[in-house]
ZATI-486784 format. One line per 3 residues: for each residue x, y negated, z of N, C-alpha, C. Coordinates in Angstrom, 1 decimal. Atoms other than C-alpha are relative to their C-alpha. Layout:
! ZATI-486784
X,Y,Z,X,Y,Z,X,Y,Z | ... $
This chain:
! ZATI-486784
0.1,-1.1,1.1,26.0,-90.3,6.0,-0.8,1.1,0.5 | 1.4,-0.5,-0.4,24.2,-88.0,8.1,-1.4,0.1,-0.2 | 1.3,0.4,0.4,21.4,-89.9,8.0,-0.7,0.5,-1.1 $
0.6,0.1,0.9,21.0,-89.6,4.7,-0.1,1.9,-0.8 | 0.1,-1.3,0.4,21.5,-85.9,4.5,-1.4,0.7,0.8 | 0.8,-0.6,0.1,18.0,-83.5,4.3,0.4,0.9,0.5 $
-0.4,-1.2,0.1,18.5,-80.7,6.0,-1.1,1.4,-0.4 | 1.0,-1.4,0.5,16.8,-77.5,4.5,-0.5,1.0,1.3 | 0.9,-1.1,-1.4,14.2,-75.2,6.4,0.5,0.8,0.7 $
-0.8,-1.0,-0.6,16.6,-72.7,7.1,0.7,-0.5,0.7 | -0.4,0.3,-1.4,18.1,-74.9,9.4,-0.6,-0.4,0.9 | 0.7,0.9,-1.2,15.4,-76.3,11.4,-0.3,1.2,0.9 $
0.0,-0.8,-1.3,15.0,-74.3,15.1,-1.4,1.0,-0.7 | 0.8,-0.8,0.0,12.9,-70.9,14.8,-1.5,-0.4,0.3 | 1.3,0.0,-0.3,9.9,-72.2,16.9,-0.4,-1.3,-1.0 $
0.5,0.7,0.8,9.4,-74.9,14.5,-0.4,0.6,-1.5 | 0.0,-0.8,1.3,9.6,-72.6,11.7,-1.4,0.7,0.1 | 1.2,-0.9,-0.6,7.3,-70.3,13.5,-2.0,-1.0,-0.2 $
0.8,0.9,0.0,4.9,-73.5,14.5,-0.6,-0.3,-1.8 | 0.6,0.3,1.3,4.4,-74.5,10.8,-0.3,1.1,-0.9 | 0.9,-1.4,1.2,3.9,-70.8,9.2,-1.2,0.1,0.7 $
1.8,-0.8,-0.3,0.7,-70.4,11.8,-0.6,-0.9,0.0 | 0.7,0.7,0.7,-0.2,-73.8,10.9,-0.3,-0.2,-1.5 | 0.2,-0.1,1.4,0.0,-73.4,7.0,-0.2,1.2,-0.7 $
0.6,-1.7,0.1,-1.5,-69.7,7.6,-1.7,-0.5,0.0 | 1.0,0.0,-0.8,-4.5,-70.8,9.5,-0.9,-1.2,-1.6 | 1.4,0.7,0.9,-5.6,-73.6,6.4,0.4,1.0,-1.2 $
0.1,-1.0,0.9,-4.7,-70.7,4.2,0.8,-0.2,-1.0 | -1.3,0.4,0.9,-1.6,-72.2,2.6,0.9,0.8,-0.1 | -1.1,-0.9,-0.2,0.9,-70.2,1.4,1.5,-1.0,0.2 $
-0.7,0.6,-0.9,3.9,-71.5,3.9,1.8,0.6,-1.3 | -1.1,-0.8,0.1,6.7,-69.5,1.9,0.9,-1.6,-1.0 | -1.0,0.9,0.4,7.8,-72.7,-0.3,0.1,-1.0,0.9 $
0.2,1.1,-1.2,7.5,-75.0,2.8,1.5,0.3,1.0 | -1.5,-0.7,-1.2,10.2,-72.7,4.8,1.2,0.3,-1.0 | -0.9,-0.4,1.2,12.0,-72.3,1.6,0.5,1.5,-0.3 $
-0.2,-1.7,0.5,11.7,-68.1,1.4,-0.7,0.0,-1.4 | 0.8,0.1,1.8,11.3,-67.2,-2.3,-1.4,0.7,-0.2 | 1.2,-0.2,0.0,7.9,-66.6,-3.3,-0.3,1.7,-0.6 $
0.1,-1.1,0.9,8.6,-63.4,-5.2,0.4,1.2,1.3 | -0.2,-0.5,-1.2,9.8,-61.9,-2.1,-1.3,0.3,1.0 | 1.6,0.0,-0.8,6.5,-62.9,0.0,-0.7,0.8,-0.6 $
1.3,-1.0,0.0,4.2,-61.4,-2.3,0.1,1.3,-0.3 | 0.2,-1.3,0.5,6.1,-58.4,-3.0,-0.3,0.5,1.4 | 0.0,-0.5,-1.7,6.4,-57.7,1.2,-1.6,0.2,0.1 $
1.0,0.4,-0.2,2.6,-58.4,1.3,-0.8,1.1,-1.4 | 0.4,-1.3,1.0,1.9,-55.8,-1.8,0.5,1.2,0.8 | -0.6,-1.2,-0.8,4.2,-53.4,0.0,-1.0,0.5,1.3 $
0.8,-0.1,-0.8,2.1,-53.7,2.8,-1.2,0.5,0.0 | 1.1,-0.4,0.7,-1.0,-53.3,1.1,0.0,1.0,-0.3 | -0.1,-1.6,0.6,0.1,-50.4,-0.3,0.3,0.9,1.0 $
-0.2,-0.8,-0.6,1.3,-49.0,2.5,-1.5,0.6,0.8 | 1.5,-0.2,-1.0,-1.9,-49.4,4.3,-1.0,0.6,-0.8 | 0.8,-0.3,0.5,-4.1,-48.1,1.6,0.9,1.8,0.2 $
-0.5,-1.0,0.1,-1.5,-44.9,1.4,-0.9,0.5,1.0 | 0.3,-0.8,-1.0,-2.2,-44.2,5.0,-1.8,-0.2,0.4 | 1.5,-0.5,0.1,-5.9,-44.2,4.8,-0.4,0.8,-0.9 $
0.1,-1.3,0.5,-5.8,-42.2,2.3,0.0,1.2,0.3 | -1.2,-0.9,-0.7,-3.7,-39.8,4.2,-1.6,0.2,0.9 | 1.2,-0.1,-0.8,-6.5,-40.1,6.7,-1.1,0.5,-0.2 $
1.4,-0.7,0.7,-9.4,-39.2,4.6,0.4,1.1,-0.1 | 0.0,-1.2,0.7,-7.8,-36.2,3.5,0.2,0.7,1.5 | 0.0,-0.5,-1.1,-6.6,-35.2,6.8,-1.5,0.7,0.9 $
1.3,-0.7,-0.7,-10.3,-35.4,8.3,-0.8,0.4,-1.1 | 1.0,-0.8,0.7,-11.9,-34.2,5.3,0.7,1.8,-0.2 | -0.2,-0.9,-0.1,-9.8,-31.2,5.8,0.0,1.0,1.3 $
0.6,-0.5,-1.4,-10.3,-30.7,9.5,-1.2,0.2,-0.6 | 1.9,-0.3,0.3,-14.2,-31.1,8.7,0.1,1.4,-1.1 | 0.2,-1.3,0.4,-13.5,-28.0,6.5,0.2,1.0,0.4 $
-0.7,-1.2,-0.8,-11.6,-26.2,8.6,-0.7,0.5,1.4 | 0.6,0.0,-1.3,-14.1,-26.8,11.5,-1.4,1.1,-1.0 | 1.3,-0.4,0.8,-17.3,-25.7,9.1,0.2,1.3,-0.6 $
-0.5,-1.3,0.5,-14.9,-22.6,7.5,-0.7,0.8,2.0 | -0.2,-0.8,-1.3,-14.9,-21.5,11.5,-1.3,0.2,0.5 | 1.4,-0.9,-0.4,-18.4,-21.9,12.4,-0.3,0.7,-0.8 $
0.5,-0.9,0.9,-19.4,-20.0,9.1,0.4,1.2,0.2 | -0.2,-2.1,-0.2,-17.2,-16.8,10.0,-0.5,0.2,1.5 | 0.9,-0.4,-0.9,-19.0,-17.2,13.5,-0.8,0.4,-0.1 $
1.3,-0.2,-0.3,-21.9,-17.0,12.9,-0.3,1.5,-1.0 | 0.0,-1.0,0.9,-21.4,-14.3,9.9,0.4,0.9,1.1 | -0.7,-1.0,-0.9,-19.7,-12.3,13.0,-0.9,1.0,0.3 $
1.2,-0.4,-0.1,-22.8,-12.6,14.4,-1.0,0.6,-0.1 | 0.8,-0.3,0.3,-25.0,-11.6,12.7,0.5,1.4,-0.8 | -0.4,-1.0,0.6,-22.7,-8.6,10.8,1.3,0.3,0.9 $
-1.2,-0.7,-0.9,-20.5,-7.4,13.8,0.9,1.3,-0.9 | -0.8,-1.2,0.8,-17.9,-4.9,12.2,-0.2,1.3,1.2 | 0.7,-0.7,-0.6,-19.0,-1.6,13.2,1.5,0.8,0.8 $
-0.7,-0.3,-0.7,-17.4,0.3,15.8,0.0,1.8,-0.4 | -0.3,-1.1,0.4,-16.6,3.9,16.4,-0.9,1.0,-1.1 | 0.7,-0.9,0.4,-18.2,6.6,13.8,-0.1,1.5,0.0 $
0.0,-1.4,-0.8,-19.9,9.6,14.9,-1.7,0.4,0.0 | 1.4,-0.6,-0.9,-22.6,12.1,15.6,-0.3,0.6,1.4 | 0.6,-0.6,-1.2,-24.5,13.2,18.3,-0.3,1.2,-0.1 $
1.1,-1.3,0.7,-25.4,16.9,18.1,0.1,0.8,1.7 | -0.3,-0.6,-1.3,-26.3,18.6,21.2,-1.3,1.4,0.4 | 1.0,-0.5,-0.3,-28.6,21.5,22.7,-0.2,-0.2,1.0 $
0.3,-0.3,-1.2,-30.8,21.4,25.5,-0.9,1.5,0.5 | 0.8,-1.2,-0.5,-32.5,24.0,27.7,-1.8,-0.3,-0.6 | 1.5,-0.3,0.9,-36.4,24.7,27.0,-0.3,-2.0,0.8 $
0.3,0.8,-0.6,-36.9,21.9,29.8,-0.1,-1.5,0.0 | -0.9,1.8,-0.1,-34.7,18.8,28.4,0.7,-0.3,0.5 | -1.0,0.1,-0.3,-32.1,19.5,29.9,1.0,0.7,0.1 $
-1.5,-0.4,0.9,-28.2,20.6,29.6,-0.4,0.8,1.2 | -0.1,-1.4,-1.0,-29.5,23.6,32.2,-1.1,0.7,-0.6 | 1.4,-1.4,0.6,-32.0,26.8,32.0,0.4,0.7,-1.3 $
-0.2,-1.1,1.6,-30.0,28.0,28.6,-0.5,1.0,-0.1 | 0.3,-0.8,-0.2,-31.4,31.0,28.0,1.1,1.4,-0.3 | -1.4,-0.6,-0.1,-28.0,33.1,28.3,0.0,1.5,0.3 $
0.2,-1.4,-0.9,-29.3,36.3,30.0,-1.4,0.2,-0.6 | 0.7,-0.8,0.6,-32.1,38.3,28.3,-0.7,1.0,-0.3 | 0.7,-1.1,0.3,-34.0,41.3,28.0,0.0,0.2,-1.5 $
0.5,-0.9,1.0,-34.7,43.2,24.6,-1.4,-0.6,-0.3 | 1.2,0.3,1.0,-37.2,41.4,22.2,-0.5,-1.1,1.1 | 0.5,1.2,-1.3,-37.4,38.4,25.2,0.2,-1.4,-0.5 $
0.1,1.3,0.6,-38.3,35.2,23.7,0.7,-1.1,0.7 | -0.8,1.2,-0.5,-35.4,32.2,24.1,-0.5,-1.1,-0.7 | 0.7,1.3,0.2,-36.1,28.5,24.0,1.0,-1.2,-0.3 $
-0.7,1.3,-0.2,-34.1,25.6,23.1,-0.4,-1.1,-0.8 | 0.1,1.5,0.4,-34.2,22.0,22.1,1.2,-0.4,-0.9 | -0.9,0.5,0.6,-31.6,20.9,19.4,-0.5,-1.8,-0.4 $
-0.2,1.4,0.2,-30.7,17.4,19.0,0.6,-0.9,-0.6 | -1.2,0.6,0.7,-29.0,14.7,16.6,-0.4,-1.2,0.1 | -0.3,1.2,0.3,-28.2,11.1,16.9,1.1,-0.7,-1.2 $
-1.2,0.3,1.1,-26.6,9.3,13.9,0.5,-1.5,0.4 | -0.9,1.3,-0.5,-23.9,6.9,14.7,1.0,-0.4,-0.8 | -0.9,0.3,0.7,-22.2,6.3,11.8,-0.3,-0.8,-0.8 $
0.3,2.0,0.6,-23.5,2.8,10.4,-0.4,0.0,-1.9 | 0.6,0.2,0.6,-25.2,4.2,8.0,-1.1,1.9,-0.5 | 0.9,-1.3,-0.3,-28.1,7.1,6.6,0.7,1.4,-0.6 $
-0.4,-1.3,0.1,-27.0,10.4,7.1,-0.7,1.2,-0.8 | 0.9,-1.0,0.4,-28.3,13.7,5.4,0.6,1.2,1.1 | -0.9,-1.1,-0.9,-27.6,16.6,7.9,-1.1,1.3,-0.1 $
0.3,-1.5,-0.2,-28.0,20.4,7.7,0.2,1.0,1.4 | -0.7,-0.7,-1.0,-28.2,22.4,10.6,-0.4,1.9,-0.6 | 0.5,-1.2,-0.5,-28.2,26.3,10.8,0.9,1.1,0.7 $
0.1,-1.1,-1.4,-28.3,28.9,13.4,0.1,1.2,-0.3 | -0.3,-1.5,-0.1,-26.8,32.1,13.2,0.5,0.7,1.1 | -0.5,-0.9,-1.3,-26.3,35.3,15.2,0.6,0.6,-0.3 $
-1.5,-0.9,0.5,-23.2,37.0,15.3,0.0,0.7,0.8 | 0.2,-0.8,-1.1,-23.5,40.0,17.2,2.0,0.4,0.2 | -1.8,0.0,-0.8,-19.6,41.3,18.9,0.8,0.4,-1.2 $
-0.6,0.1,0.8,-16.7,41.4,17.1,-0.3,0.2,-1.7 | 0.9,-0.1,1.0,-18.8,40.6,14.0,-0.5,1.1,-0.7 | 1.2,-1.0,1.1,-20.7,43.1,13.6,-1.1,-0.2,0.0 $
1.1,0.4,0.9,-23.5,41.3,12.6,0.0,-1.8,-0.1 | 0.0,1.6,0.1,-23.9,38.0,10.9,-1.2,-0.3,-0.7 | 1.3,0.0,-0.1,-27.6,36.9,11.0,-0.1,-1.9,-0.3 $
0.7,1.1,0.3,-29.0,33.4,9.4,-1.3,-0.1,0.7 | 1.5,0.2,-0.6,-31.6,32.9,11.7,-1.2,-1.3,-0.5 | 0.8,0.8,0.2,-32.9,29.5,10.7,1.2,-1.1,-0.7 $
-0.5,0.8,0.4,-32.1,26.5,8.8,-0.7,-1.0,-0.9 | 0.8,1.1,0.1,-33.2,23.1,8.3,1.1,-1.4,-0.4 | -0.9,1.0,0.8,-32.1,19.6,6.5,-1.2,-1.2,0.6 $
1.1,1.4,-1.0,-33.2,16.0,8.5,0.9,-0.9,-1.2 | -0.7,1.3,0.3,-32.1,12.6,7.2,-0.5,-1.1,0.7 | -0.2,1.0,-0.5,-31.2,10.0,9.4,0.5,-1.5,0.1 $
-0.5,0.7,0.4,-30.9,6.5,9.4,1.0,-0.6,1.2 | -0.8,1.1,-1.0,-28.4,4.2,11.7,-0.8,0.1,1.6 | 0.6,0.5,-1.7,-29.2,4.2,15.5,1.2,-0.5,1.3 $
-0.9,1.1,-0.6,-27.3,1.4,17.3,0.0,0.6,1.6 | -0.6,-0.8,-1.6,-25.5,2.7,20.7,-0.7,-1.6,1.2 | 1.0,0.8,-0.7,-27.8,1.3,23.7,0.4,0.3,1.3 $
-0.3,-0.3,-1.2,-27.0,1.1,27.2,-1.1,0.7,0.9 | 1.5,-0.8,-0.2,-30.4,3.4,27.9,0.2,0.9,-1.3 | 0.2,-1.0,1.0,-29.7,6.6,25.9,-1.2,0.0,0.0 $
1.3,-0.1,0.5,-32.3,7.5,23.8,0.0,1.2,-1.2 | 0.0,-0.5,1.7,-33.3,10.4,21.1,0.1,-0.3,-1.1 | 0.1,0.5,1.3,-33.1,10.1,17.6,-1.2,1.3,-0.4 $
0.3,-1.1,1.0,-34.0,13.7,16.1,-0.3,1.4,1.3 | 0.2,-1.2,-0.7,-35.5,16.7,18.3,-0.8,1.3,-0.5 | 0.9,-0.8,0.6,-36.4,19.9,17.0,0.1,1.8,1.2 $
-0.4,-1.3,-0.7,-37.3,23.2,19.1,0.3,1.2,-0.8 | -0.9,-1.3,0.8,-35.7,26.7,18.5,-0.4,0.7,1.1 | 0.2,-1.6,-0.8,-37.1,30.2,19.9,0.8,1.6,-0.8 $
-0.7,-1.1,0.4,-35.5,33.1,19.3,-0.1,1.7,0.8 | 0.3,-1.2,-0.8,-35.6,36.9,20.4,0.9,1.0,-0.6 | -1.2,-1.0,0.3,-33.0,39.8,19.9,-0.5,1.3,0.5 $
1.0,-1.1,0.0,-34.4,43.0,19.3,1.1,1.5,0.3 | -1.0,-1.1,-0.3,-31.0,45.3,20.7,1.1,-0.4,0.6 | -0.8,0.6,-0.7,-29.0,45.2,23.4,1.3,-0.5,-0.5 $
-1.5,0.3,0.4,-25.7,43.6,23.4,0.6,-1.7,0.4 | -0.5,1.1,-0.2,-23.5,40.5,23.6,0.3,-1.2,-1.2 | -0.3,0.2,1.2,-24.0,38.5,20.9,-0.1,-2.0,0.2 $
-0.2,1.6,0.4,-23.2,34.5,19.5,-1.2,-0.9,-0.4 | 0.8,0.9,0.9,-25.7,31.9,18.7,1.0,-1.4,-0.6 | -0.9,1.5,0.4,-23.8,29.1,16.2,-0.7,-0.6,-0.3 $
0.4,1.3,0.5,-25.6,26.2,15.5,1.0,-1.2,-0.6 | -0.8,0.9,0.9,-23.5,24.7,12.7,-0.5,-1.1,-0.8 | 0.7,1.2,0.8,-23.8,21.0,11.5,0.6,-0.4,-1.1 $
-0.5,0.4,1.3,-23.3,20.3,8.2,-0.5,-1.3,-0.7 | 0.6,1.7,0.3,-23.4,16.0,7.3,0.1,-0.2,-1.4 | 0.4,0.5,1.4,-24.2,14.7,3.8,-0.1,1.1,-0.9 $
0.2,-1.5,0.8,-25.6,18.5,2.8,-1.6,-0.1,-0.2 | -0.8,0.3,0.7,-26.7,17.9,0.6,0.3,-1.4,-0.3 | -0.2,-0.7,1.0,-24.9,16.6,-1.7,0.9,1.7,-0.7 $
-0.5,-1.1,0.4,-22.8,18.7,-0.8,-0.6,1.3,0.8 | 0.7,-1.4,-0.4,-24.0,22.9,-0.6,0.6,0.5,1.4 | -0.3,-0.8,-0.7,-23.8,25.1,2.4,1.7,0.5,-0.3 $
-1.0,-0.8,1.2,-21.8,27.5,-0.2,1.3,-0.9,-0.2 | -1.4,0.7,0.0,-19.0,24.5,-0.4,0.5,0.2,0.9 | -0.9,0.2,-0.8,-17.8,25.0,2.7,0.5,1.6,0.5 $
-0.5,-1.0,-0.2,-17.2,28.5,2.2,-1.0,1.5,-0.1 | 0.9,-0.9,0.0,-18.8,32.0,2.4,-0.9,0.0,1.7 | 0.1,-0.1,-1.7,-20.9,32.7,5.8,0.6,0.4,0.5 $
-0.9,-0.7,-0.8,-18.8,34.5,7.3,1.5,-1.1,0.3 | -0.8,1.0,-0.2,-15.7,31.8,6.5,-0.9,-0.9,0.9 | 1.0,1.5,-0.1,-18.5,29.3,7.5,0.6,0.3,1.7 $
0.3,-0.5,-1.7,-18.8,31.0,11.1,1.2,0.3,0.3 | -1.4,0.2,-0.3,-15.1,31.4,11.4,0.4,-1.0,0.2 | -0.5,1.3,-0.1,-14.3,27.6,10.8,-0.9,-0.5,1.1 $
0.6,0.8,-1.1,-17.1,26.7,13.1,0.6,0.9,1.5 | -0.5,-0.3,-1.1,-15.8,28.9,15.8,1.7,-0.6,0.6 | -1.5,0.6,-0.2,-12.0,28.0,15.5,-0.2,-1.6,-0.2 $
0.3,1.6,-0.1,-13.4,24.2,15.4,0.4,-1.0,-1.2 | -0.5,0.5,1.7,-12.7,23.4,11.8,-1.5,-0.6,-0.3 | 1.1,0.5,0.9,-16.3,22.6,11.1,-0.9,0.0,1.5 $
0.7,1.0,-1.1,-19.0,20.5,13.8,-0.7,1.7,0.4 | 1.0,-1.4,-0.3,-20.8,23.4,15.8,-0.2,0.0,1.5 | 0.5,0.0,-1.2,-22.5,24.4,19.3,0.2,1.6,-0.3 $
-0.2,-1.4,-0.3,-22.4,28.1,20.7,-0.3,0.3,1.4 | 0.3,-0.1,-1.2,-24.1,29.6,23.0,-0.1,1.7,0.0 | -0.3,-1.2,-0.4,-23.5,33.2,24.7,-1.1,0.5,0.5 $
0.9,-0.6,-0.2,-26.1,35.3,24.6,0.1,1.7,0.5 | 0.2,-1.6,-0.4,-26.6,38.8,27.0,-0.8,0.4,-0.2 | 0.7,-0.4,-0.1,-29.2,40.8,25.8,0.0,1.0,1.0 $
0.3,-1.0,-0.7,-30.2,43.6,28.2,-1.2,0.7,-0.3 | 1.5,-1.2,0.6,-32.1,47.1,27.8,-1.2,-0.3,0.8 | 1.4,-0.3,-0.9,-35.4,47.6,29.1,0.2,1.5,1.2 $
């Protein structure tokens, strides 16, 4: 009775099982009614598959087409860095020198009607063009006298900080004091004048108060006249 009994795929030994799916692979047969697995099963595992593998290349594309953006975003703000560094500190330069060119020889000591010499100076370092007013008044002792000696208006553009100082703006200044005494030279700097007036920042006399008490940009230099 045996004999006469078939037994189904599912019971024949694994490597036999094995053996005839990679023989009825290889002529491109589909093995699944041969081993007796149902066929709706095979081709859904085999869609599943499919699908899965197309998912994850997908996945893949986007992944490196989003690196590739993220790499291309980063050189672009390099090179923009580059080429537009964000600006650093802002500021002027304002300085006087002696007649010579240099921060000595002031002319500080004097005689009556004795011609003084200096060098005034401005660098613009504020990242973009400036308008600047300077002027120079004498204030003789406890103000009793407030004298406009000179006054002048530059406009400067941008001058990038250099490891080799260098001028921008030099203009000279003589002066002479016709009675003894002890009196102030201010050289007060006034930036974007105009638009805005002298007169905005007060009367002269306020003016030369705020620049003395350090309310408004200024240089000062102590002047002894002496008799003859």
């Amino acid at each position: 009775m045996n004999g006469n009994i078939r037994r189904s795929p599912s019971h024949l030994p694994c490597s036999l099982i094995a053996a005839r799916w990679i023989f009825h692979s290889e002529r491109g047969e589909d093995c699944s009614q041969e081993l007796g697995l149902p066929v709706s099963d095979s081709l859904h595992r085999h869609r599943c598959q499919e699908s899965l593998g197309g998912a994850e290349m997908k996945i893949e594309r986007i992944l490196s087409a989003f690196l590739l953006l993220a790499l291309l975003a980063s050189i672009a703000a390099l090179i923009y860095l580059i080429l537009n560094p964000p600006p650093g500190e802002r500021f002027t330069e304002f300085y006087i020198l002696g007649p010579k060119g240099k921060a000595s020889d002031y002319p500080t000591r004097l005689f009556v009607n004795q011609s003084g010499s200096l060098i005034i100076g401005i660098v613009n370092h504020e990242y973009r063009t400036m308008n600047y007013t300077v002027e120079i008044w004498r204030i003789g002792e406890n103000f009793s006298e407030i004298r406009l000696l000179e006054s002048f208006t530059v406009s400067l553009e941008h001058s990038k900080i250099s490891e080799q100082w260098k001028p921008q703006f030099k203009r000279n200044f003589s002066f002479s004091i016709e009675k003894p005494g002890k009196y102030r030279l201010v050289f007060l700097l006034l930036k974007d004048c105009p638009p805005k007036r002298p007169e905005d920042y007060g009367s002269e006399e306020e003016r030369i108060r705020k620049a003395i008490n350090g309310e408004l940009r200024s240089l000062i230099l102590n002047v002894e006249v002496l008799g003859i």
